[in-house]
N, CA and C atoms as a LAMMPS dump frame, in Angstrom:
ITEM: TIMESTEP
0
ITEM: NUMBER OF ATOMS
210
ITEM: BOX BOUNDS ff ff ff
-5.0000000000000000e+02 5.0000000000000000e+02
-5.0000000000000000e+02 5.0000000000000000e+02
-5.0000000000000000e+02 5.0000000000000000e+02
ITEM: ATOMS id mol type element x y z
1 1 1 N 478.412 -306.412 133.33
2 1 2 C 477.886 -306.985 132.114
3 1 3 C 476.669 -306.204 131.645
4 2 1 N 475.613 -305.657 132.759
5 2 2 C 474.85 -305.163 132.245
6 2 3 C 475.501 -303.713 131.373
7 3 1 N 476.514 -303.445 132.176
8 3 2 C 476.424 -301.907 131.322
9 3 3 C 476.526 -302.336 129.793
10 4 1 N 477.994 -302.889 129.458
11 4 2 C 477.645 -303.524 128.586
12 4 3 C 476.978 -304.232 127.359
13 5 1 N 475.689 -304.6 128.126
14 5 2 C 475.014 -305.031 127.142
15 5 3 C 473.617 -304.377 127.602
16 6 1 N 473.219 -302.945 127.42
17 6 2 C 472.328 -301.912 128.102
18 6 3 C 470.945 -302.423 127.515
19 7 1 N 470.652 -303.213 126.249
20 7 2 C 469.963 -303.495 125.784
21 7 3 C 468.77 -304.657 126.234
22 8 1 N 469.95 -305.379 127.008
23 8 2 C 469.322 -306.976 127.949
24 8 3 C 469.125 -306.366 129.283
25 9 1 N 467.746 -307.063 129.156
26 9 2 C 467.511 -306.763 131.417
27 9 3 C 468.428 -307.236 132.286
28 10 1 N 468.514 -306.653 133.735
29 10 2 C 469.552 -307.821 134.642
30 10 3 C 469.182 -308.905 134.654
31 11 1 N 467.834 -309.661 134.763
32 11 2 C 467.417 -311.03 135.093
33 11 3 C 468.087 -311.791 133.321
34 12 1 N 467.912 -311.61 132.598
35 12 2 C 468.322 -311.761 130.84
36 12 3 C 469.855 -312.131 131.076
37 13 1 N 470.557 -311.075 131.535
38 13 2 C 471.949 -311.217 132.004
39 13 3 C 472.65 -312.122 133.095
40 14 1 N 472.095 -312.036 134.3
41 14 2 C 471.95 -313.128 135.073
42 14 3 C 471.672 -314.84 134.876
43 15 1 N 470.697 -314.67 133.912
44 15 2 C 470.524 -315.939 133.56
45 15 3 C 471.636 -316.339 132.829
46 16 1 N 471.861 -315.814 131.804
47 16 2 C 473.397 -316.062 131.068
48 16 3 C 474.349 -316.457 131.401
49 17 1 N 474.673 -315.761 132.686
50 17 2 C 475.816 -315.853 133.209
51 17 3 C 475.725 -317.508 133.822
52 18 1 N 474.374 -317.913 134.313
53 18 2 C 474.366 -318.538 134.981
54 18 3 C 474.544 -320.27 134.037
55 19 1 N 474.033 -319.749 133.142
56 19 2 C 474.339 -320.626 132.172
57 19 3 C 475.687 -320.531 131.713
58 20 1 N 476.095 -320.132 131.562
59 20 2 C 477.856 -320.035 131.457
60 20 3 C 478.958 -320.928 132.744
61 21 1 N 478.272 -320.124 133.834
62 21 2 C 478.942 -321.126 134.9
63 21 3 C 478.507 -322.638 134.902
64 22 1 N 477.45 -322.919 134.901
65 22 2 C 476.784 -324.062 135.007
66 22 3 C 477.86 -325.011 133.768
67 23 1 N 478.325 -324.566 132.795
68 23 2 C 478.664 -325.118 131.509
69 23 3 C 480.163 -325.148 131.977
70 24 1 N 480.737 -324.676 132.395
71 24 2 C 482.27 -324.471 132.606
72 24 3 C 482.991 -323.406 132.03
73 25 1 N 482.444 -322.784 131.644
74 25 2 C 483.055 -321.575 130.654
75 25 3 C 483.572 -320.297 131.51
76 26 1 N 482.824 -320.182 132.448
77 26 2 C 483.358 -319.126 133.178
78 26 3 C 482.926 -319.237 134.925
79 27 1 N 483.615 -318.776 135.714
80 27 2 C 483.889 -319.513 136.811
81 27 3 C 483.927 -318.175 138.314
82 28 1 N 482.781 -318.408 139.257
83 28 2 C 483.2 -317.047 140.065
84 28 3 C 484.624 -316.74 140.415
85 29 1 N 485.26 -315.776 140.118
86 29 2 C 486.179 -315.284 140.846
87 29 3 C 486.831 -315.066 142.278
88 30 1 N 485.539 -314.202 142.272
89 30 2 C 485.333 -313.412 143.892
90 30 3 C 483.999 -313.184 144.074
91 31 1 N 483.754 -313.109 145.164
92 31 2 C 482.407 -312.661 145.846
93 31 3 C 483.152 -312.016 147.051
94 32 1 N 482.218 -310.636 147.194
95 32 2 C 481.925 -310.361 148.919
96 32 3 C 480.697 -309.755 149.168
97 33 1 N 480.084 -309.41 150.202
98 33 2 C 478.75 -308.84 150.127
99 33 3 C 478.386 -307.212 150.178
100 34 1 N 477.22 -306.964 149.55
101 34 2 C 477.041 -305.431 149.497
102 34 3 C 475.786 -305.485 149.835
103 35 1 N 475.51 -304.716 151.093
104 35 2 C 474.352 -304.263 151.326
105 35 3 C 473.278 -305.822 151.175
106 36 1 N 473.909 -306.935 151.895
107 36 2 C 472.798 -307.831 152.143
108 36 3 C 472.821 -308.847 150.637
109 37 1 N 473.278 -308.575 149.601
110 37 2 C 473.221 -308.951 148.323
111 37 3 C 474.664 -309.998 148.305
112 38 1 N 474.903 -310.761 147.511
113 38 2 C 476.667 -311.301 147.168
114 38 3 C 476.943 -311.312 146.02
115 39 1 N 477.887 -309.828 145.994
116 39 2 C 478.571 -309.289 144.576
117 39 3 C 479.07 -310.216 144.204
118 40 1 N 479.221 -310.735 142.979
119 40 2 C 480.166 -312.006 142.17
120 40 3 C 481.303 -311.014 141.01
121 41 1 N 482.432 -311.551 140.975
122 41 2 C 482.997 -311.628 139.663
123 41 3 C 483.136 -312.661 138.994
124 42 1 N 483.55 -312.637 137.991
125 42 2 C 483.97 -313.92 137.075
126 42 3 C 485.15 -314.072 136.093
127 43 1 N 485.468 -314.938 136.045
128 43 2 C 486.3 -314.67 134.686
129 43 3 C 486.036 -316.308 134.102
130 44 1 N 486.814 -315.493 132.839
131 44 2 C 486.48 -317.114 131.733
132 44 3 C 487.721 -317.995 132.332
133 45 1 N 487.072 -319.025 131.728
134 45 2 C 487.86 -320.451 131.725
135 45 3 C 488.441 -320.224 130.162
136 46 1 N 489.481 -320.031 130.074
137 46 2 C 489.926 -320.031 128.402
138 46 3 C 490.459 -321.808 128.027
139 47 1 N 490.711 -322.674 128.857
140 47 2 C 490.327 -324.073 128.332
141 47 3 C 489.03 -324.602 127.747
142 48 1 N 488.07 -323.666 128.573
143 48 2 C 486.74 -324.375 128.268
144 48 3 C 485.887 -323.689 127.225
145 49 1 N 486.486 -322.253 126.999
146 49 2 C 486.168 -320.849 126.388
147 49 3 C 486.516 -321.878 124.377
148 50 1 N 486.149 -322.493 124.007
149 50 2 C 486.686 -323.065 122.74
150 50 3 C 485.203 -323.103 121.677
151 51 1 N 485.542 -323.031 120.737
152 51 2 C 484.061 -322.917 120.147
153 51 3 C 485.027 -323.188 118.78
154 52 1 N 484.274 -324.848 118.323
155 52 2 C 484.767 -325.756 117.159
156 52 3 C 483.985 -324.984 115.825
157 53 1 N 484.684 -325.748 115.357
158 53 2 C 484.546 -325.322 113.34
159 53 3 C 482.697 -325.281 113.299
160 54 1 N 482.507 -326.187 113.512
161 54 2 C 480.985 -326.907 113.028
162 54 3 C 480.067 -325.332 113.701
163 55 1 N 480.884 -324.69 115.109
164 55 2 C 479.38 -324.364 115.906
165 55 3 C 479.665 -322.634 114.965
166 56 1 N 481.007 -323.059 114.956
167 56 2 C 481.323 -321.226 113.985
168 56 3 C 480.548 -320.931 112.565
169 57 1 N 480.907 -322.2 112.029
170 57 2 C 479.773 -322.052 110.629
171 57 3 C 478.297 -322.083 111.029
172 58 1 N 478.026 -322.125 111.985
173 58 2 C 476.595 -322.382 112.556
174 58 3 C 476.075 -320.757 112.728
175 59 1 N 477.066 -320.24 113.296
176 59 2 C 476.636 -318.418 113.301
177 59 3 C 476.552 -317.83 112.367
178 60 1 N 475.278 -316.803 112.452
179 60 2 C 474.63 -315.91 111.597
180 60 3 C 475.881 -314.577 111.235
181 61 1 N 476.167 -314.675 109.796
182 61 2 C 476.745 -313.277 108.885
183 61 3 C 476.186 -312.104 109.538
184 62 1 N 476.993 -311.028 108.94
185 62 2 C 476.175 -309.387 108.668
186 62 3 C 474.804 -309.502 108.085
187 63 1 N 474.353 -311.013 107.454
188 63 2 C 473.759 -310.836 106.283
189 63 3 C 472.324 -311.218 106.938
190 64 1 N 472.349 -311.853 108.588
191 64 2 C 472.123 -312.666 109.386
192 64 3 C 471.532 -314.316 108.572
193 65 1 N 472.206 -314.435 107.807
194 65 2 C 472.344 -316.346 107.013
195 65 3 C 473.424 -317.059 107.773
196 66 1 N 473.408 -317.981 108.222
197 66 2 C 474.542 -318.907 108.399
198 66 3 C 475.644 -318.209 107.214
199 67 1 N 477.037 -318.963 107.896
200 67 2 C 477.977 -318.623 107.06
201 67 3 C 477.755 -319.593 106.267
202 68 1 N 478.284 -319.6 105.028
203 68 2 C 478.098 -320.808 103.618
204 68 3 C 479.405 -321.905 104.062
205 69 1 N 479.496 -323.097 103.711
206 69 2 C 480.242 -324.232 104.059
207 69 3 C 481.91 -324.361 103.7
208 70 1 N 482.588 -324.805 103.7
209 70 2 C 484.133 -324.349 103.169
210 70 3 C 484.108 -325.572 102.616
């Protein structure tokens, strides 16, 4: 994830993630250990992965404005 998103620190990223699991959205995979540390993967929950009408009009355009109402 970090490569990814090169812009966010690991702790920035970490936290995210952690908030993601915590929520149900995405779920460890696998773990095994490296060097004393415990590598995680993840993948999404695509049941829980859902994002309604209300929270989509809620996100910022190109224009960064909310989208306008339908």
């Amino acid at each position: 994830m970090c490569a990814r998103v090169p812009e966010a620190s690991g702790a920035t990223v970490y936290w995210r993630i952690v908030v993601l699991v915590d929520g149900g959205v995405v779920e460890v995979a696998e773990g095994h250990r490296v060097r004393g540390a415990v590598e995680r993967h993840y993948r999404l929950r695509r049941d829980r992965a859902v994002i309604g009408p209300e929270a989509i009009r809620s996100l910022p355009t190109t224009t960064g404005k909310p989208s306008p109402p339908r």
